[in-house]
C-alpha positions in Angstrom: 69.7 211.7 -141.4 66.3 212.8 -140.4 64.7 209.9 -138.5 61.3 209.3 -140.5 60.9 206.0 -138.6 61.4 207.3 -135.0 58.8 210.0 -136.0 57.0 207.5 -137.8 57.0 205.4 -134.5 56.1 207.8 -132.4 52.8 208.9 -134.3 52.3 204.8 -134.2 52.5 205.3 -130.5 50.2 207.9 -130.1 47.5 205.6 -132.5 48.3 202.2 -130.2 47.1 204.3 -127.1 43.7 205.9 -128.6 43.5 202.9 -130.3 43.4 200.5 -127.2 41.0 203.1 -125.7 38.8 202.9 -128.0 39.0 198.7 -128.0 38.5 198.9 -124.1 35.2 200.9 -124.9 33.8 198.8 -127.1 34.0 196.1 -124.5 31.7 197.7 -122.2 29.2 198.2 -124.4 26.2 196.6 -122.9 23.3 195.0 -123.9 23.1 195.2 -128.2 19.7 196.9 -127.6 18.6 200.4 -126.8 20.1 201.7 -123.2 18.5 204.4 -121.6 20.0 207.8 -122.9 20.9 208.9 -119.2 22.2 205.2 -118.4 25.9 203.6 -117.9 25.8 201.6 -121.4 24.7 204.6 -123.4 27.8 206.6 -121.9 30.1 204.3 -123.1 29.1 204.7 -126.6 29.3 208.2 -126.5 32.7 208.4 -124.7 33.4 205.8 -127.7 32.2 208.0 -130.7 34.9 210.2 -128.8 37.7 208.0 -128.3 37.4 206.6 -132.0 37.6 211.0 -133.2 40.2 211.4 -130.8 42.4 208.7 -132.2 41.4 210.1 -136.3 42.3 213.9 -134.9 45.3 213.1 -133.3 46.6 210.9 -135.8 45.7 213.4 -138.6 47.4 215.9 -137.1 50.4 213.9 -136.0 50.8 213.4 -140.1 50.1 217.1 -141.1 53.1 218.4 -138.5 55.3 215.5 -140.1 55.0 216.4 -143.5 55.6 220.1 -142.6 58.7 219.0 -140.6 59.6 216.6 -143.7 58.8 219.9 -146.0 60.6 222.1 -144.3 63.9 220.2 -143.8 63.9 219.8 -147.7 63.8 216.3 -147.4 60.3 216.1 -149.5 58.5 219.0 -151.5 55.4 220.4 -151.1 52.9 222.4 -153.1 53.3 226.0 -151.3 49.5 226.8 -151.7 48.8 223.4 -149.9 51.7 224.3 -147.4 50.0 227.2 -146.5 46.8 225.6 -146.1 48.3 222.8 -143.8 49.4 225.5 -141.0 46.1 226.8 -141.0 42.9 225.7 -139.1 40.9 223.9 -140.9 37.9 221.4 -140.8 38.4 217.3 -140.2 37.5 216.7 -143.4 39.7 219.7 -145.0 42.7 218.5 -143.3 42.5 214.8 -144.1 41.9 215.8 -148.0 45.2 218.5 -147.5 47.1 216.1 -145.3 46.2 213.1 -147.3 46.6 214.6 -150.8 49.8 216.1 -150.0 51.4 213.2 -148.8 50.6 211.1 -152.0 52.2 214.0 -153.8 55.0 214.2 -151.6 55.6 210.3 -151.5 55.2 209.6 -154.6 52.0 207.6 -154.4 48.5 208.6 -154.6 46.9 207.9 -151.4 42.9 207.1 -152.4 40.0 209.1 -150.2 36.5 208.1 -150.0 35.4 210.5 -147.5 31.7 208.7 -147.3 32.8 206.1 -144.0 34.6 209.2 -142.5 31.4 211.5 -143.1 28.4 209.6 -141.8 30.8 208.7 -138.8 31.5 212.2 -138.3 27.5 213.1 -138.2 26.9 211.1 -135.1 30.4 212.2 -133.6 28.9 216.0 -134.4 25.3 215.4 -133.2 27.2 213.4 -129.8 29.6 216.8 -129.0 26.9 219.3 -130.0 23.4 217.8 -129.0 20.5 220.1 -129.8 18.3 218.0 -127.7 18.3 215.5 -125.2 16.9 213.0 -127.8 19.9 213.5 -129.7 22.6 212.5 -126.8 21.4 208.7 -127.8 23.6 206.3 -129.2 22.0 203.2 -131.1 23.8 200.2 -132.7 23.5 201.7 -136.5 25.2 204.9 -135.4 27.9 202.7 -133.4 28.2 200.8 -136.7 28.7 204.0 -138.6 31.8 205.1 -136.1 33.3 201.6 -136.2 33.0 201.8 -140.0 34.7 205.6 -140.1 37.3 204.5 -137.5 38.3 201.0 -139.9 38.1 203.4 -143.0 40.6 205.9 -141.2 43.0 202.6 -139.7 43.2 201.7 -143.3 44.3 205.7 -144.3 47.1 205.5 -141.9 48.5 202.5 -143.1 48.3 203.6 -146.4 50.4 206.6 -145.2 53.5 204.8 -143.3 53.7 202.4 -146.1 54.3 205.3 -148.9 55.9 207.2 -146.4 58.2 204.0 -145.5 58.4 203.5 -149.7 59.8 207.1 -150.2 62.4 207.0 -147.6 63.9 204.1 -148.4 64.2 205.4 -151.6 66.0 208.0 -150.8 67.8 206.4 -147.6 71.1 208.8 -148.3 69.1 212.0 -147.9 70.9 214.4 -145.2 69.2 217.0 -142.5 69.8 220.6 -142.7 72.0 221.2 -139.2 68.8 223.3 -137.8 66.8 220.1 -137.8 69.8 217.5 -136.7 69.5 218.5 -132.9 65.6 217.8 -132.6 65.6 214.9 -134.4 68.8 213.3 -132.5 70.3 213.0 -136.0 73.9 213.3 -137.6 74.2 215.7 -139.8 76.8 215.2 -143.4 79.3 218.1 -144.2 
């Protein structure tokens, strides 16, 4: 049987590490005023900003390669238009709608997106990885507020996604792997 939890785990894995990073930043913040923009404090918030897009993108894409894998060894079915789109590159925001959307097809379960948290987050992460200006390598408390609010929005997006990804499997607990897929995923295969 394909292993949906072991994969399941291991993309949990991957969002406890960023995840902790991005917890270790935020304790070495500073002062709750403005820091100079060339100062310790004010690099910690931008490597947070960062760490907190880091942990969405990796996480994102972590559940875009699973529901390919999932599609691919029949064990859910997914829209081939949206397939197509999911193994191409595409934008943050593009990807969580496909990714997102996709799944709450494929599970079973619509998985609600209000993009708002995840877009005024991503402004400051754009304006922090592409300043125009030196001005605009500054970091104050309502722009930290903004990523913290993204990030919390996105925590809650995951969950939603291993709980209907959870729901569906178990639902379908006697589902078998195609031999091609048995090996990778340290499975057993039915004849």
């Amino acid at each position: 049987m394909y292993d949906l939890y072991g994969r399941l785990e291991q993309v949990q894995g991957v969002s406890r590490v960023l995840s902790r990073d991005v917890r270790q930043l935020e304790k070495l913040f500073g002062q709750p005023y403005p820091v100079e923009i060339d100062g310790g404090p004010a690099g910690v918030r931008r490597h947070y900003v960062r760490a907190a897009f880091a942990l969405i993108e990796a996480v994102v894409e972590q559940h875009r390669v699973l529901l390919l894998e999932l599609s691919e060894a029949h064990i859910v079915s997914l829209d081939q238009g949206i397939a197509k789109r999911l193994r191409k590159r595409q934008t943050l925001r593009e990807k969580i709608q496909d990714v997102y959307g996709a799944a709450g097809s494929a599970f079973g379960q619509a998985i609600e997106l209000d993009l708002k948290p995840l877009a005024e987050a991503k402004n400051v992460g754009d304006r922090l990885t592409h300043p125009k200006s030196y001005k605009e390598c500054s970091v104050f408390l309502p722009d930290i507020d903004k990523v913290k609010k993204g990030e919390e929005w996105f925590r809650a997006l995951n969950n939603r996604f291993v709980r209907a990804a959870k729901q569906h499997w178990e639902g379908h607990a006697d589902w078998r792997v195609p031999q091609k897929y048995s090996k990778q995923y340290n499975t057993t295969v039915s004849t």
